[in-house]
N, C-alpha and C positions, 0 to 999 in steps of 0.2 A: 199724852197718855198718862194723866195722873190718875192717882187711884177713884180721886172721888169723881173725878169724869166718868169713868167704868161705871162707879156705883149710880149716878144719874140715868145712866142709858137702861141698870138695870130697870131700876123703877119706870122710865119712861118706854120700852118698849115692851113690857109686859108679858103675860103668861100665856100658852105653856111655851116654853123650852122645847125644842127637839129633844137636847141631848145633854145631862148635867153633870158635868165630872165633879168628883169629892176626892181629890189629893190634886198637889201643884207641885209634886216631882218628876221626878224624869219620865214614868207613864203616864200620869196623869195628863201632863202639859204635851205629853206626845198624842194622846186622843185627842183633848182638847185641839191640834192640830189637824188630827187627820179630820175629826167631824167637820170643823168649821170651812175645813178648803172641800169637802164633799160639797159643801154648800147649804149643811144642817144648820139651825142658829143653837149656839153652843154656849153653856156660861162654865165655867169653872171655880170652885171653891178652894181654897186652903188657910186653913186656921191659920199657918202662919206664914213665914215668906217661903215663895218660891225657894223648891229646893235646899228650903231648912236641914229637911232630916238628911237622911243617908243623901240623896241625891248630890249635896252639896260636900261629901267627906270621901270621895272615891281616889283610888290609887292613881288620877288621872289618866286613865290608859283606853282607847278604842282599840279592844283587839279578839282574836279569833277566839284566843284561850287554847293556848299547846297545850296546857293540861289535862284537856279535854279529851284533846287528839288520844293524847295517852290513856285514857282511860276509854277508849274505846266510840265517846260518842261524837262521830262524825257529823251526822245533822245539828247537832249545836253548832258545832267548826263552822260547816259550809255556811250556817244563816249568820254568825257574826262574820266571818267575815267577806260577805256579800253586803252587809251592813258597815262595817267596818269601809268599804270603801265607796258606799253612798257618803257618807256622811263627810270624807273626804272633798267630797264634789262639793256637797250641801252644804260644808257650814266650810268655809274658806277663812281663815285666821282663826278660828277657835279650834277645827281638828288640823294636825298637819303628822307627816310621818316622822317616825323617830326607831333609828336603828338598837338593835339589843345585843347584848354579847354573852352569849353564856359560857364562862371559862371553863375550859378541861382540864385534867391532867393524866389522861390516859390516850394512846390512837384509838383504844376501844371507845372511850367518850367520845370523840371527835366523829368518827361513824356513825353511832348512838344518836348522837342529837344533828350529826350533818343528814342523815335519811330522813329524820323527824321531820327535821325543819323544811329540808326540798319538799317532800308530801305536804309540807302545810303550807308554802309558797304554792303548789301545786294546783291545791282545793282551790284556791282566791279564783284562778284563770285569769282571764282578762283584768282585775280589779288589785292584781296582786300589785306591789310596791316595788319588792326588790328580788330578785334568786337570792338565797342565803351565798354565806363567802364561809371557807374554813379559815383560821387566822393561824398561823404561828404565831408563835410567844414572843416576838417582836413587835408584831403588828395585833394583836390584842392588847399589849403595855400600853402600844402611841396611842388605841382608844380609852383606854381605861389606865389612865396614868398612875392611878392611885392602886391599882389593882395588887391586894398582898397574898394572895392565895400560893402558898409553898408548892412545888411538883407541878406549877402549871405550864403547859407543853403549848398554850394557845389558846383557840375557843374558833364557837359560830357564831357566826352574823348573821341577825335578822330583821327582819323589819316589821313594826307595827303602828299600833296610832296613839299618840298621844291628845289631849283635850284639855281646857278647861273648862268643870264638870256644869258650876254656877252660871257661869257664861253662857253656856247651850243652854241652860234652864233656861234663863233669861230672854232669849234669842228667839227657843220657842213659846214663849209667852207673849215676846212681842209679833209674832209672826202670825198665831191665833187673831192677836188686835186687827192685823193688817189682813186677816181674810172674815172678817166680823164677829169671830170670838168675844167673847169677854171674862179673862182671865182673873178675880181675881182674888189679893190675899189680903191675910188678919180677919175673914170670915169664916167660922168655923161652925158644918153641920151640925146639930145636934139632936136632930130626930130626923127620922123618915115619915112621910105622909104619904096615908094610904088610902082608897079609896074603901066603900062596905064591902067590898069583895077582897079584901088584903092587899090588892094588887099597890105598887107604890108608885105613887103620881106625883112624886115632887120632896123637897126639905126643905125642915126650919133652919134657919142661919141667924146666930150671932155674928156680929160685928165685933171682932175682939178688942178693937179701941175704943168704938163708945158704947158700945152694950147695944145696940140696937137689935129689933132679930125682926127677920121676914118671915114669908112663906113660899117659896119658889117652885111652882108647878112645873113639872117636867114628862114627856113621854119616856125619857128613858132615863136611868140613874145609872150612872157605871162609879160602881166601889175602887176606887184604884190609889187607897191611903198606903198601898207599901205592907212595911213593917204591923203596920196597926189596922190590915184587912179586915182584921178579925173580931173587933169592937164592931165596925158595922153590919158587919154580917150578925151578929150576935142583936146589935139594935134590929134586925130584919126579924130573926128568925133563934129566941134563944137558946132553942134547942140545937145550935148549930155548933157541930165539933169543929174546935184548933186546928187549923191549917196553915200556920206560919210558926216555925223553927227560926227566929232571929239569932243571928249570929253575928258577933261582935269583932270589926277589923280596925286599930291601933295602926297608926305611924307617927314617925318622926320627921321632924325638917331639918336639916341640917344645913350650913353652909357650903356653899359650892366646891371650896377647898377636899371633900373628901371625893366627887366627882367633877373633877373640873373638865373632863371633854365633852363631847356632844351625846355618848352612847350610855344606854342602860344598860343597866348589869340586870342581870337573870339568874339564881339561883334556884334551876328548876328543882333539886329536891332536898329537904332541908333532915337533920334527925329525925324529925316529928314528921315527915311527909308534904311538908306543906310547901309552899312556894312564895321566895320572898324577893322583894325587885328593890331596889337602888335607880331613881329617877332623876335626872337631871330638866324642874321644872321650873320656869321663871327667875331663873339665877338663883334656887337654892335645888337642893337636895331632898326626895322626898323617898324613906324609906319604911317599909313594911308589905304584908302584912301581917297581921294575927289573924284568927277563926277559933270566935271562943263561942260555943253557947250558951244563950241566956236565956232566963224563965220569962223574962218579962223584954218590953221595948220604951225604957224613957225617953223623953224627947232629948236632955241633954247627956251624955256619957264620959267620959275622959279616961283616957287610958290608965292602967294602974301602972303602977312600981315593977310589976311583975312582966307585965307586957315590954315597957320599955325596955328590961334589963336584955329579956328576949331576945327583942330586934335587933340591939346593938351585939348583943352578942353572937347571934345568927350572920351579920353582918360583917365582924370581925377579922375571920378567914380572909375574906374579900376588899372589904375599905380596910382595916389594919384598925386600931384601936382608937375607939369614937370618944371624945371627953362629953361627960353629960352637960356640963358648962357652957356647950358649945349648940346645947339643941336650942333652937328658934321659937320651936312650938310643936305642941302637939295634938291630935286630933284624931276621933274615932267617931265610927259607922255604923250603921246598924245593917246588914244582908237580908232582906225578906223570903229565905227560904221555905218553899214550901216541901213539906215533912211527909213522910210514911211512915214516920212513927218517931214516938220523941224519944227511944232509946238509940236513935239514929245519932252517928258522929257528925256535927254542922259540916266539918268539909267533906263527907260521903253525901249531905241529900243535894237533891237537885240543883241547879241553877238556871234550870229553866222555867217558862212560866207557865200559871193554869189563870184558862178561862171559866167563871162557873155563872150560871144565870139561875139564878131561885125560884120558888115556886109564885114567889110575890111579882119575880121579874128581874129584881136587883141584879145588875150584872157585876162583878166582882173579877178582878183581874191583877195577879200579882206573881211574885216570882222574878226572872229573868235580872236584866242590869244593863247598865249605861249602854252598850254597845248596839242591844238588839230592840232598844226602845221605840224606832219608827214601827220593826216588823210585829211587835207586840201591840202597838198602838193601831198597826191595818187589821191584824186578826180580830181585835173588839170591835170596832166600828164594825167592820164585816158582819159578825154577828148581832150587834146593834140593829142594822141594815135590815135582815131578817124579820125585827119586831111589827106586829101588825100596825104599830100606831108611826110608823116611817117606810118610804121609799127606798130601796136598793139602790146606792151609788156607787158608783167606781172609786177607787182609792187614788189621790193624785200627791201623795207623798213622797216617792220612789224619788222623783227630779228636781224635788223643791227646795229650792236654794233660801235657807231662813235667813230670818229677820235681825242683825245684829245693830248694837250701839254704834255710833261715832263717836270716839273720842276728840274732845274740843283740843285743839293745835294752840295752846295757850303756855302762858310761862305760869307761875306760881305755887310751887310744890310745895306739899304738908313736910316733908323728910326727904334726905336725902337719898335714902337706902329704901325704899317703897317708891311703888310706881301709881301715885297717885295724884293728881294733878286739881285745883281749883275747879276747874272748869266741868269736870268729872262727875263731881257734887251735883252740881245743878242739871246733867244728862241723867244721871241715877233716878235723881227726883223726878223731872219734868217727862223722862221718857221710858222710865224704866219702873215706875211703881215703886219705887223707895218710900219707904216714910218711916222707919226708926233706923238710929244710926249703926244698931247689929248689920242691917243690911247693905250700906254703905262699905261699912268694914271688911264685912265677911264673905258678901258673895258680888254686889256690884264692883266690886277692886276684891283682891285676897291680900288684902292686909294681914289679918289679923291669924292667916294660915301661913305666909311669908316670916314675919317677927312678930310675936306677940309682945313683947315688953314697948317695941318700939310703938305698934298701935293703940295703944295707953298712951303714949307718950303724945298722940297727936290729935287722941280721939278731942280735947276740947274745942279746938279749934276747926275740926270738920263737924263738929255739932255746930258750932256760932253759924256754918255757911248754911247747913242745914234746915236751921233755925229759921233764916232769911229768907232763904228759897221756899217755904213750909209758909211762910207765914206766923210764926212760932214765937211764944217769949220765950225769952233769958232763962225763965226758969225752966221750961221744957227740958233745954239743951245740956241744963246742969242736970234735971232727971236723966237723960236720957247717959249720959257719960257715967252716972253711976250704978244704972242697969248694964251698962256694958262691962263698966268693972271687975260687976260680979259674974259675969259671964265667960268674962277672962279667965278666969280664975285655970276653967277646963282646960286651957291652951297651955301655960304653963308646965 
């Protein structure tokens, strides 16, 4: 499944397309699934890698969102976590459950968030994980060893899902391949084609590596760029009002030392209202978030000074006093909310999603996040389905057990503190659509989200294997190591 095999089939099996997706993150590659297991022939576009933007920077969490609960909207609840424990089933070693502990210090708290929480075990039904547990202050310590919050009398236990985010990007792009998808990335839209009647039958694609650019005729085109909806809808239709409220979320990595048990902490509500978690992922620590609004959505963002000081200090009560010395890396997201007005507070608009179909046809779909990405992905198709130029088909997502890597059972590790393995390299490449070494780094392994100084420290030598596997000179490999440097930069 190397990329330029994808690209060969493109051109050898010719136009039109059923169904053509423009984004390769977590919606996007979710259509791209559901059409191609409907049995549509499907290609998919993303200027860059899989899962680049926001899809690859999430809090790693599959969950129903208790905050939800609390603010009233229950049909978000009940559709994540109906999804929350598909995904359970479907995607076995990248979702698995992971308990939360939200500390109290009052019997009033203890009540407060132990009703919450029963109702929110409750909604799940059959799909639920765990009954919540009340803890005394003995046995929330033994979870939460490090736990420094003064007057706390205990907490709740609960249960929700954790992931990683790249992984499932991954998973469902190989899983496209394997029902006759063709997923793929460093092709980037740059116009829509339309027939004399406006209607849009297809886009121009560059090839972001070597300049090349197509023309790929399509019956249907679904806009599912995220963050960046709103460029193509504006290429559709310029007269078309802003519909996306990006909203900007910052965490931290820390070492395991500040949560060394098994449980997340949960600090359901912070001064500012917001909700900030303490994760114990892949032997490190991963804590935030922020919800800041932004005018704009760059593709690369890094947290500021301000964000940081934040978290750790939001954090503080709870893990006890963070040295910045000791953060690993850091990294931020972009949220694609969609807005009712931009004097709107980013953590007040939605976080669900909107489907819109234009006058041209262009179907656009964005909103929502990781958890509820299959049922987002059957809503489109569904209406997809609808269009006179396709057949109505049944959705067969619900049970579908995706497509993941094998990692190779091999000795020769890049470091010792990163879980990256020689053999790795050449699965990234050969089976997973790698082809610069960000991707390596960043989403086929999380390196570079793990230790960022460390991933500097190894990138030349996972370029050389790269290099080989690729086909690639010397020089490539020393390019590619110092695009990545600069890259770094943001992790720091």
């Amino acid at each position: 499944m190397l990329r330029e095999e994808l690209l060969a089939r493109l051109d050898a099996e010719g136009d039109p397309w059923d169904v053509i997706v423009v984004g390769g993150g977590a919606t996007g590659l979710g259509c791209a699934v559901d059409a191609a297991t409907r049995g549509y022939r499907t290609v998919l576009f993303e200027r860059g890698d899989f899962a680049q933007g926001t899809s690859s920077r999430s809090t790693k969490l599959i969950h129903g969102g208790v905050r939800y609960l609390r603010q009233g909207n229950v049909r978000l609840v009940l559709e994540a976590l109906r999804e929350r424990g598909r995904l359970l089933k479907n995607a076995p070693g990248i979702v698995q459950p992971l308990p939360f502990i939200i500390p109290t210090r009052s019997l009033l708290e203890k009540i407060w968030y132990g009703a919450g929480l029963f109702l929110y075990s409750l909604l799940a039904g059959r799909l639920r994980i765990q009954w919540p547990a009340v803890l005394g202050k003995k046995a929330a310590v033994q979870r939460l060893p490090t736990l420094a919050l003064r007057n706390c009398n205990g907490g709740v236990q609960y249960w929700d899902g954790q992931f990683d985010d790249a992984a499932l990007a991954i998973a469902l792009a190989r899983t496209s391949v394997a029902h006759g998808g063709l997923p793929i990335n460093y092709c980037e839209v740059t116009n829509l084609l339309k027939d004399e009647a406006g209607r849009v039958i297809g886009v121009q694609v560059r090839d972001s590596l070597d300049g090349g650019e197509r023309e790929v005729r399509g019956k249907v085109v679904i806009n599912a760029t995220g963050v960046w909806a709103d460029a193509l809808r504006r290429e559709d239709n310029r007269g078309s009002k802003p519909m996306i409220s990006p909203s900007k979320g910052s965490h931290i990595v820390l070492p395991n030392k500040y949560l060394p048990g098994e449980a997340a902490l949960l600090v359901p509500e912070t001064p500012d209202g917001r909700v900030v978690f303490a994760v114990p992922w892949q032997g490190r620590v991963i804590v935030g978030t922020t919800d800041i609004a932004m005018e704009e959505a760059p593709r690369e963002l890094r947290p500021t000074e301000d964000e940081v000081d934040y978290i750790i200090e939001t954090a503080k009560p709870y893990l006890g006093g963070i040295d910045k010395s000791d953060i690993l890396s850091v990294f931020s997201g972009l949220r694609p909310l969609v807005s009712g007005g931009a004097d709107e507070e980013s953590s007040a608009i939605s976080r669900d999603h909107t489907i819109l179909t234009s006058n041209s046809g262009l179907v656009t779909v964005t909103g929502g996040k990781w958890t509820t990405y299959r049922h987002m992905a059957e809503e489109v198709i569904d209406e997809v389905g609808k269009s006179e130029a396709l057949m109505p088909r049944s959705c067969r997502t619900g049970s579908l057990e995706l497509v993941s890597a094998d990692r190779k059972a091999e000795t020769g590790s890049y470091s010792e503190v990163l879980p990256l393995r020689r053999g790795d390299v050449e699965v990234a490449v050969r089976e997973s659509m790698a082809v610069k070494l960000e991707d390596v780094l960043s989403r086929r392994s999380r390196c570079l989200v793990l230790d960022a100084e460390e991933t500097v420290r190894i990138a030349p030598d996972v370029a050389k294997d790269m290099a080989r596997v690729l086909g690639k000179s010397e020089e490539w490999g020393v390019s590619e190591v110092a695009e990545f440097e600069q890259l770094v930069r943001d992790y720091f």
